[in-house]
ZALOVO-450932 format. One record per residue (C-alpha): residue in three letters; chain; x, y, z. Coordinates in steps of 0.05 Angstrom, whole numbers, plus 5000, padded with zeros to 4 digits. Layout:
BEGIN
{site 'ALA','A',{X,Y,Z}},
...
REM end
This chain:
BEGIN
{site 'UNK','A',{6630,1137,7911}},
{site 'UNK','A',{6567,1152,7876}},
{site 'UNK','A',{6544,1075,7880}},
{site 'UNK','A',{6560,1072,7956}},
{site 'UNK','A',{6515,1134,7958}},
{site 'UNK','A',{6452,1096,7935}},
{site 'UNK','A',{6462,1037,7963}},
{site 'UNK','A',{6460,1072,8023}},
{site 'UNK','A',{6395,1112,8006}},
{site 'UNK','A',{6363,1037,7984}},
{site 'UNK','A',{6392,1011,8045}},
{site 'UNK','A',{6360,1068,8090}},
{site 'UNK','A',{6296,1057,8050}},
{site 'UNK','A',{6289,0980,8063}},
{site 'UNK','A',{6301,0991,8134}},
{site 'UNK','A',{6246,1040,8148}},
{site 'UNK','A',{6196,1001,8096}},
{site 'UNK','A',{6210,0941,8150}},
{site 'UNK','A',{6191,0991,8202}},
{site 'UNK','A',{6135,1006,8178}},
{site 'UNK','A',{6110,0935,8161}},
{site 'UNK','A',{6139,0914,8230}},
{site 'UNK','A',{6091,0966,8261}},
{site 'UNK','A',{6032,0947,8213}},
{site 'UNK','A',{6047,0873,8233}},
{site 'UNK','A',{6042,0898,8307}},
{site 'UNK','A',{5984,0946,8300}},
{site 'UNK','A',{5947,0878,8260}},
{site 'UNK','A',{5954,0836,8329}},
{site 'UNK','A',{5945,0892,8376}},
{site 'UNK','A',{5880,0924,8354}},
{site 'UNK','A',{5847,0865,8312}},
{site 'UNK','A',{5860,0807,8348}},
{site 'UNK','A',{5855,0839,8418}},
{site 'UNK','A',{5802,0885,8389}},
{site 'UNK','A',{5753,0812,8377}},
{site 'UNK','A',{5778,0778,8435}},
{site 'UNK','A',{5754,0840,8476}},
{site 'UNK','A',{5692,0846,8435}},
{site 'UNK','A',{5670,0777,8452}},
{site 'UNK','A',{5683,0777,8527}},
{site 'UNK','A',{5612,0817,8541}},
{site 'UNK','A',{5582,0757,8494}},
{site 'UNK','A',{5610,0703,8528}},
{site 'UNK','A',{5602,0729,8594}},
{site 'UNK','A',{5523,0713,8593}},
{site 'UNK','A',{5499,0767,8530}},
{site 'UNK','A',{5492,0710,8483}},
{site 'UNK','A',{5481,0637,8497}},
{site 'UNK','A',{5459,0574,8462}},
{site 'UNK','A',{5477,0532,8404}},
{site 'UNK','A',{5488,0589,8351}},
{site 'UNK','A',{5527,0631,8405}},
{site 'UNK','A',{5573,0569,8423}},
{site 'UNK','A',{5588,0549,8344}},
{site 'UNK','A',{5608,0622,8337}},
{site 'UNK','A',{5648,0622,8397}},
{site 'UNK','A',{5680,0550,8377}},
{site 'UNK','A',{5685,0572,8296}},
{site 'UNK','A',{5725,0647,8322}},
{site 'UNK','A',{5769,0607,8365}},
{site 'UNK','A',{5786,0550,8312}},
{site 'UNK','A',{5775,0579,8253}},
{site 'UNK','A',{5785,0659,8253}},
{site 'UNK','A',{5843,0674,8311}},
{site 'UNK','A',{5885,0618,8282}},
{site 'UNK','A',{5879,0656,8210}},
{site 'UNK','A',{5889,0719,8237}},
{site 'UNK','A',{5951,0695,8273}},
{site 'UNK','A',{5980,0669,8210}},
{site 'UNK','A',{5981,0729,8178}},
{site 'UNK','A',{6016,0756,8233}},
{site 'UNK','A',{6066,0705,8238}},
{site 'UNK','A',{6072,0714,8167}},
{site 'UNK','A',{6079,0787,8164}},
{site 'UNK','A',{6131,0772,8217}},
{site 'UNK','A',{6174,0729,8176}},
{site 'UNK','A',{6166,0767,8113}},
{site 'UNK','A',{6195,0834,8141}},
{site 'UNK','A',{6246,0793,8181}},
{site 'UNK','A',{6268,0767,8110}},
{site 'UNK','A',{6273,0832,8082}},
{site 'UNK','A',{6316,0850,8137}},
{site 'UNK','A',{6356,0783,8126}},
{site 'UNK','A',{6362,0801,8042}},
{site 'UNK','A',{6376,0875,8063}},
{site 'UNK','A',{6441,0857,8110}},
{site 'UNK','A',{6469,0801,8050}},
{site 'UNK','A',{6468,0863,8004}},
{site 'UNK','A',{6500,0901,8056}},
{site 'UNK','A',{6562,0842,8066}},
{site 'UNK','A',{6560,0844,7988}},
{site 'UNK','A',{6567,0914,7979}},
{site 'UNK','A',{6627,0922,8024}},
{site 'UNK','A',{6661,0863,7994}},
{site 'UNK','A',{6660,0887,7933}},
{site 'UNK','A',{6680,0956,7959}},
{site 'UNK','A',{6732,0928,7991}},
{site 'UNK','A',{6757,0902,7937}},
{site 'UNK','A',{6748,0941,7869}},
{site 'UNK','A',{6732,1017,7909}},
{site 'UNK','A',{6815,1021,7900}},
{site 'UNK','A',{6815,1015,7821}},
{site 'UNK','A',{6759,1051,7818}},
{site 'UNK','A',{6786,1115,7864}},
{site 'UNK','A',{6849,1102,7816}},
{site 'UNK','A',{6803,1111,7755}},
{site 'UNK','A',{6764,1168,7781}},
{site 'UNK','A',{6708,1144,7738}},
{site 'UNK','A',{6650,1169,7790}},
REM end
């Protein structure tokens, strides 16, 4: 059926849009996060020290890694709720299939 068809292609299409945000999500934490963390190590280990260095150290470890890490948690959940959305419309899909693809193979209207 024509409609199976499409949903199909949609389906397909959400699946590798979550791919894609899954690796972005990944790629965030990976190279941003680690990326600071590593960028800091030199600093802490004796580059920079002091007041201003330790309220910068204290302020990216209370303030900016916890934000960071909440938008990848977040990006986490949102593509694992597309995934969630894109397997209801699956179940729907096939119920319905199930039961009105007879009438409309009887039809032949697509």
């Amino acid at each position: 059926m024509f409609i199976d068809m499409i949903l199909s292609f949609v389906a397909d299409q959400v699946d590798s849009l979550t791919g894609q945000a899954t690796q972005q999500v990944d790629r965030l934490s990976d190279e941003v996060l680690g990326g600071l963390r590593q960028s800091m190590n030199p600093l802490r280990s004796g580059a920079w020290t002091g007041q201003g260095a330790e309220r910068f150290y204290s302020e990216m470890e209370q303030m900016v890694f916890p934000m960071i890490l909440s938008i990848v948690t977040g990006g986490g959940d949102f593509t694992g709720m597309i995934g969630q959305a894109a397997g209801i419309i699956n179940q729907a899909d096939e119920a319905i299939s199930g039961m009105f693809g007879g009438i409309v193979d009887m039809f032949d209207i697509f």
